[in-house]
N, C-alpha and C positions, 0 to 999 in steps of 0.2 A: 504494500500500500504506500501512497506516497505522501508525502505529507508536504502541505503547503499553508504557508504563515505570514499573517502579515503583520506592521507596524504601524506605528507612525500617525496613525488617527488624531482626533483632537478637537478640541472646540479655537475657531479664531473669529476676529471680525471682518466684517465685509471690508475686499483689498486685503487681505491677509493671504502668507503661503502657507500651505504644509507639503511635507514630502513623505508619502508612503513607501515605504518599501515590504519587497515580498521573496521569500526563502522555497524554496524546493526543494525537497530532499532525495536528488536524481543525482545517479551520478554522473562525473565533468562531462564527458563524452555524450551526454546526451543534448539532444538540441530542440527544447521544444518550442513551440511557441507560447507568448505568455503575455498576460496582460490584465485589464481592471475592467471590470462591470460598475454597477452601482443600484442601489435599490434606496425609494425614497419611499416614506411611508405613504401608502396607499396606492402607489405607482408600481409598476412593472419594474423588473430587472432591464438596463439598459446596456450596451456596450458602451463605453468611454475611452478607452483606446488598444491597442494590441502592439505586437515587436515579433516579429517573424526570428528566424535564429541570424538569418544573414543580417540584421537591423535595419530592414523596411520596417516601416510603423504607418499605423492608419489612428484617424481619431475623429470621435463623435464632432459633430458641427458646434456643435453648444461649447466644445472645450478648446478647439482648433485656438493658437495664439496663444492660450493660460497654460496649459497645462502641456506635460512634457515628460514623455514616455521615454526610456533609458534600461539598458538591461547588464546585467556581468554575467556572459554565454558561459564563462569557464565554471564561475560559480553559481550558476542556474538561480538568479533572482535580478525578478524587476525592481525599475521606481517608478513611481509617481509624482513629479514636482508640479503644483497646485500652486499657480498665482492669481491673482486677480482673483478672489474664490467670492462667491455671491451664495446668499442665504439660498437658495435654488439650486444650488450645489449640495447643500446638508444631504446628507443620504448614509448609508451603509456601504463601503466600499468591497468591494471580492475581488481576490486575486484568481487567477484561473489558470493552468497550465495545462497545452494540449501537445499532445502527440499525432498528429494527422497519420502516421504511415503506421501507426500500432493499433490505434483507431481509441486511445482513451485521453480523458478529462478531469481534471483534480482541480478543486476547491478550496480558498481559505474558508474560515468559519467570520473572516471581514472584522472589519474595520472602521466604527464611528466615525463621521467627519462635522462638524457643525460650526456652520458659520451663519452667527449672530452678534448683532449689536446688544 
């Protein structure tokens, strides 16, 4: 089983950064793909951004410019650098780590974010 963890959550205020990061417990040789959801109370799980192994990156429109996806491939963990963060931000953050050619998907159990004045 594999284990995936994250940090770095927090409450800030609006304009405020935080930096999440996230652990995988794979070993160096492997190359998944990895990246963050987010879930906000009463809303759906969303993608927010991803990092391929070769470091393409894709990211939600709503985060495009704030926020900045970043991975250590040898040490199999993402970040998350959160700027400019707005109360519409606050959500549950998940780290996600996929293996497309084994065909499986591993989970953080997330990570509080809340930005309020």
């Amino acid at each position: 089983q594999v284990e995936v963890v994250e940090s770095g959550g927090g409450s800030v205020q609006p304009g405020g950064s935080l930096r999440l990061s996230c652990a995988a417990s794979l070993s160096s040789n492997s190359r998944p793909e990895m990246g963050w959801y987010r879930q906000a109370p009463g809303k759906q799980r969303e993608v927010v951004a991803g990092i391929l192994p070769g470091g393409v990156t894709n990211y939600a429109d709503f985060v495009k410019g704030r926020f900045t996806i970043s991975r250590d491939t040898a040490k199999n963990r993402v970040y998350l650098q959160m700027n400019s963060l707005k109360p519409e931000d606050t959500a549950v953050y998940y780290c996600y780590v996929r293996r497309s050619l084994i065909g499986d998907e591993y989970w953080g159990r997330g990570s509080q974010v809340t930005v309020s004045s």
